[in-house]
N, C-alpha and C positions, 0 to 999 in steps of 0.2 A: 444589818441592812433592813429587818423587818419593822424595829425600833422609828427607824428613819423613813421608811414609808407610812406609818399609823400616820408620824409629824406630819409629813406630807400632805396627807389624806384629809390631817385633822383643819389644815385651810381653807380646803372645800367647801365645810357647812359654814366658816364663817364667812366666805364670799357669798354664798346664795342666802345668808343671812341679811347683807350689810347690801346687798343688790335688791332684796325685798322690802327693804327699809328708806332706801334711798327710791325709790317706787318706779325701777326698773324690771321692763315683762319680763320674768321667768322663762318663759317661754320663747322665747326670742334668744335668753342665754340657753338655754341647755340646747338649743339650734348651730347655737355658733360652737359651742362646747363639740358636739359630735362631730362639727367640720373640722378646729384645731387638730381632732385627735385621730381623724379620718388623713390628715396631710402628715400627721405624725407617724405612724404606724403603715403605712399603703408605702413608703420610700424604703422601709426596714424590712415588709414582706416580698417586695422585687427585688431586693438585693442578696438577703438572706434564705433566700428559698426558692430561688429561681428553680433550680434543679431537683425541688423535692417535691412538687406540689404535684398531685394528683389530678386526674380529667377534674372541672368542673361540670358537677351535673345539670341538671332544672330541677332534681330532689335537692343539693346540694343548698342550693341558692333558693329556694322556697323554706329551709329550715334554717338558714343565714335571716333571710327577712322573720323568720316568726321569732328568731333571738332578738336580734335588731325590735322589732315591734315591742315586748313584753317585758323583753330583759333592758333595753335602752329607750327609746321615747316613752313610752307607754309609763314604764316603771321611774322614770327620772321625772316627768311633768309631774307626776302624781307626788314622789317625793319631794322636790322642790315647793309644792304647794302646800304639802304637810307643814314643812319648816319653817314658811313665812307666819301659818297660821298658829303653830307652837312653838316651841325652841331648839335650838341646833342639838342640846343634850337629848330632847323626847326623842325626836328622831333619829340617833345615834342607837338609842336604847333598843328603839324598836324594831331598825335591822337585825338585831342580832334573832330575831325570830324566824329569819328564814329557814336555817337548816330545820327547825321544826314543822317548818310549814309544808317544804319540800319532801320532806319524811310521810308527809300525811299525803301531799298530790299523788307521790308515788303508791301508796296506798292504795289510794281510790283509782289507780291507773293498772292498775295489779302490776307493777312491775317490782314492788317489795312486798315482803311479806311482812306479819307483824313479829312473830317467831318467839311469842310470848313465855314458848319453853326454853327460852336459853336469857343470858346473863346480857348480853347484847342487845336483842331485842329489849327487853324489859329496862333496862338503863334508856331505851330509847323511848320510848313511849312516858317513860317517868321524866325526863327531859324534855317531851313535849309539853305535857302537862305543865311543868312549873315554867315554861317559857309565854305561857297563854295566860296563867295567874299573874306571874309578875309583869304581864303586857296590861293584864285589867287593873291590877294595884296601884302601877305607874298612872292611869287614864283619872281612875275612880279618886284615888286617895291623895291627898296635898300633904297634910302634916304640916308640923312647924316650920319655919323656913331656917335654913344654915347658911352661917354667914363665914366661907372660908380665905378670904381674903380683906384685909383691911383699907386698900388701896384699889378703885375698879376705875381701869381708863376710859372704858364704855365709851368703842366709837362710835356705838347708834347715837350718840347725845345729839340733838339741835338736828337730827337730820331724816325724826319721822317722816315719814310720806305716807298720807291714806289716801292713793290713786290707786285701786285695784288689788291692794294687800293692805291686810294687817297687821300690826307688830304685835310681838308676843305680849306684851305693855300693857294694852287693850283688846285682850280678849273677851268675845262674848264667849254665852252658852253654847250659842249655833258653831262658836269655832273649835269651842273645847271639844262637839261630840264629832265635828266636820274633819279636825284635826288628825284624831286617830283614825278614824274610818279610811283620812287618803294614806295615811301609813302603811295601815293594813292591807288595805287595796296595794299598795304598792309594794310589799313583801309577798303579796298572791303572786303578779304580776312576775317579780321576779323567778321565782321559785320555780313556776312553770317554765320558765324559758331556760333553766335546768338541764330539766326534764329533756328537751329540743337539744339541749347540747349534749349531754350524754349519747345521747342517737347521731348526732352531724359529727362527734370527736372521732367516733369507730369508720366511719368511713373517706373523714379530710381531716388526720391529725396533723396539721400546720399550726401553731402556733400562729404565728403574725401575720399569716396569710385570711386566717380562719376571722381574726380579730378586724383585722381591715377591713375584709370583705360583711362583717357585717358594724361596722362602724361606716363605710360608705352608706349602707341600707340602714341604718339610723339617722345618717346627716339629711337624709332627703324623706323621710319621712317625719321629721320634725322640724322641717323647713315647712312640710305642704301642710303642719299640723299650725304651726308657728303663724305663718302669710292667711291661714284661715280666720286667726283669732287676733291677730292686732294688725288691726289698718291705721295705728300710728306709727309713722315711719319714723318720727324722731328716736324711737325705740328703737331703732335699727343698724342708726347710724352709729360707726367705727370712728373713734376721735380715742383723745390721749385722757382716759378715763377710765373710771372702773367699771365699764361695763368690755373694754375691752381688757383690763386686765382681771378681772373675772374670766371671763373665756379662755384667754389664754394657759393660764393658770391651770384650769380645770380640766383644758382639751390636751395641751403639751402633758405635764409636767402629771399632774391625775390619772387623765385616762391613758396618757403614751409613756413615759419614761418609767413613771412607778406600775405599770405592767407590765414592763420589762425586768424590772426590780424581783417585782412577785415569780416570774417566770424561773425564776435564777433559783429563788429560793424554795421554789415547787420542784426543781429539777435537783437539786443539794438536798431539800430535807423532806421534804415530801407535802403534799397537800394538806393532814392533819399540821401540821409544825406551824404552816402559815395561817389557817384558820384559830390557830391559840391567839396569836396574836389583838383577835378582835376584842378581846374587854379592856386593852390597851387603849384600843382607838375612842372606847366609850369615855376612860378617861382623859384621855386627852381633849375629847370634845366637851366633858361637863368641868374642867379646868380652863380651857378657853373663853366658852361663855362665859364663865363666873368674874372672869377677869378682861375678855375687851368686849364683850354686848352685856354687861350688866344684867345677864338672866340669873333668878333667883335658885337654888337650892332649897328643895325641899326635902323633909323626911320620906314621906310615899315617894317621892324618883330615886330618891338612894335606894331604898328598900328592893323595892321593883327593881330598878335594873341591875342591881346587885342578886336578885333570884332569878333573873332573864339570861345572867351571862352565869349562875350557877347550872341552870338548864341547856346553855349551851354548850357549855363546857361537859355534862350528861352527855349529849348525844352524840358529841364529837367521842368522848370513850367508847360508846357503844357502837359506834362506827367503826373506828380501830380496832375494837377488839371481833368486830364481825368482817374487816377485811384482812386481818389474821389469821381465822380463821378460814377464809375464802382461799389464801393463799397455800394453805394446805391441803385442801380439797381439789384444788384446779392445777391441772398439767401446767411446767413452769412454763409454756408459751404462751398459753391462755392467758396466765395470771399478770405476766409481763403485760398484754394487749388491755388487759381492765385497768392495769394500773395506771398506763401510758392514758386510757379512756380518763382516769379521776384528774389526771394530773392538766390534762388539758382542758377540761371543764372545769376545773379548778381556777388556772390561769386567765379564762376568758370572761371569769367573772372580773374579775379587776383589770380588763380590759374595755369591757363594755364599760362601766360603772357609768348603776346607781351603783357600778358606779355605781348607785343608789347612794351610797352614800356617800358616795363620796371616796366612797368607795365600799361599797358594801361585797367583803369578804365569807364567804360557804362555801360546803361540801357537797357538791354535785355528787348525788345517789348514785353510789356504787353496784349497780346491779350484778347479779349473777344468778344469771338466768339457770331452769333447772331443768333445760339441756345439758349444758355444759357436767351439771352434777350427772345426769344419767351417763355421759359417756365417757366420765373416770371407770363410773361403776362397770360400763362394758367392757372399758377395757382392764379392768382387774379379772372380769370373769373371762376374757381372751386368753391374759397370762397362764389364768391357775389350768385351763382346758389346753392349754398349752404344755404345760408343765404334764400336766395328767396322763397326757397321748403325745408322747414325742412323737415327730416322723424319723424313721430307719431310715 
């Protein structure tokens, strides 16, 4: 199933590729994008959870719109801009830096430690690092170019457009350092909005409810972002084209069916199992380009993102092996309630999608807060004072 969602996924970059190309606003897609997936997902949350969903707060729905903001308009403009400006493979690559990134937000938010004395920590941190190296390898270094297929369909052929985008083709300097920079920016962007879902999962564990409600508060703020920045309305217009199947695409079938896919397989194997998956999708996207947008292979993007998905593949162990040991530490209700916490920030990353990339799959920071540790500890010393002084 997992296999078959990367495929999925891996159509994404080449619509926002061949939409950039064809010199359709970005912006206006990833617009229509959140409404496809906001009518897709909103009929599955009132049907399938009528009966579970919890009060809705004003906290509730104030950390709905800062996912929505960060984690979907915010982070999808930015990534979609990346891509036009560099290739669907850089882009691919450089998702996979989030859980590094998000490791480091939480950091700086003290809600993780760095816990330099254990094997977990240190795998973690060492995982950062080569996720940041092979992000600047990938930027800095070209190398020889690789030539893996003999035969390239390349449907950007005869259908440049330089109204507002650039193809990867004719890149300037200004795009090669403009390119990463929205990358990045748009793996910050995501990361944080993490962070927000960790905090909104413990309090409205809904699935499809949780997904909707803030894919509604994405479609309307990248409609008010969208109606801001292009007052051509030819751009707007719905006909039998690809800019409607583009959206379609990306809102149904991206952001609604195959987040129901992801959900299946978060609840079957667990949140680590479906984040392995992600240097699948890296090669599925630099096997597509190669063969229907004629982007080139280099040595530095091999190298690099081949050390980006060894660093991710680091911190993903060193997550596992520190929510294994979590689950030993913490009373088994507790442990259940964090897990239930990973599984649904898990899912609503491939709900929102960027998306990022299109679906951009990570590990929402498993916190465990050091309450929780102090009142194992109390109650082991309740047991033994218990033990100690029966009552008669």
């Amino acid at each position: 199933m997992m296999v078959g969602v990367q495929i999925g996924l891996t159509g994404v970059n080449v619509f926002y590729k061949l939409a950039a190309n064809r010199g359709l606003s970005l912006k206006v897609l990833v617009a229509y994008r959140f409404m496809f997936a906001a009518l897709t997902v909103l009929p599955l949350a009132l049907i399938l959870e009528r009966q579970k969903r919890p009060k809705l707060t004003w906290k509730i729905v104030f950390q709905a719109f800062l996912i929505a903001l960060f984690g979907g308009s915010v982070a999808q403009n930015l990534y979609a801009e990346c891509l036009a400006l560099t290739s669907a493979t850089f882009a691919a690559a450089m998702a996979n830096l989030i859980p590094a990134i998000t490791f480091i937000l939480a950091i700086l938010f003290r809600l993780e430690k760095l816990g330099l004395n254990t094997k977990a920590g240190k795998a973690k941190v060492v995982g950062t690092f080569m996720g940041i190296g092979g992000a600047m390898l990938l930027t800095f270094y070209k190398g020889r170019g690789i030539n893996i297929w003999s035969i390239h369909l390349d449907l950007l052929k005869n259908n440049e457009h330089q109204v507002g985008h650039v193809t990867a083709s004719h890149k300037t300097l200004i795009n090669q350092i403009l390119g990463p920079l929205l990358a990045l920016a748009s793996c910050v962007s995501f990361a944080f909005s993490l962070i927000v879902q960790a905090k909104m999962s413990k309090v409205y564990p809904c699935h499809f409810s949780s997904t909707a409600l803030v894919s509604v508060m994405g479609t309307i703020q990248a409609f008010i972002y969208a109606i801001s920045m292009e007052r051509d309305w030819n751009q707007w217009k719905l006909g039998w084209n690809l800019r409607l199947l583009s959206a379609t695409y990306m809102g149904i079938v991206a952001s609604g069916l195959m987040s129901v896919c992801v959900m299946c397989c978060v609840q079957m194997r667990g949140p680590l199992f479906v984040s392995s998956f992600n240097p699948l999708f890296l090669v599925l996207v630099a096997l597509a380009g190669s063969l229907l947008l004629n982007e080139k292979l280099h040595l530095g993007s091999v190298i690099g993102a081949a050390i980006i998905v060894l660093g991710l593949c680091t911190v993903l162990w060193g997550k596992g092996k520190e929510m294994k040991r979590s689950s030993q530490l913490m009373p088994k209700k507790s442990f259940k309630e964090a897990e239930q916490t990973d599984n649904i920030a898990s899912e609503s990353i491939m709900s929102i999608n960027i998306d990022h990339s299109s679906n951009i799959m990570a590990i929402a920071p498993s916190f465990l807060p050091q309450t929780e540790l102090e009142t194992v500890d109390d109650e082991e010393v309740d047991i033994e004072s218990s033990v100690s002084n029966p009552k008669l």
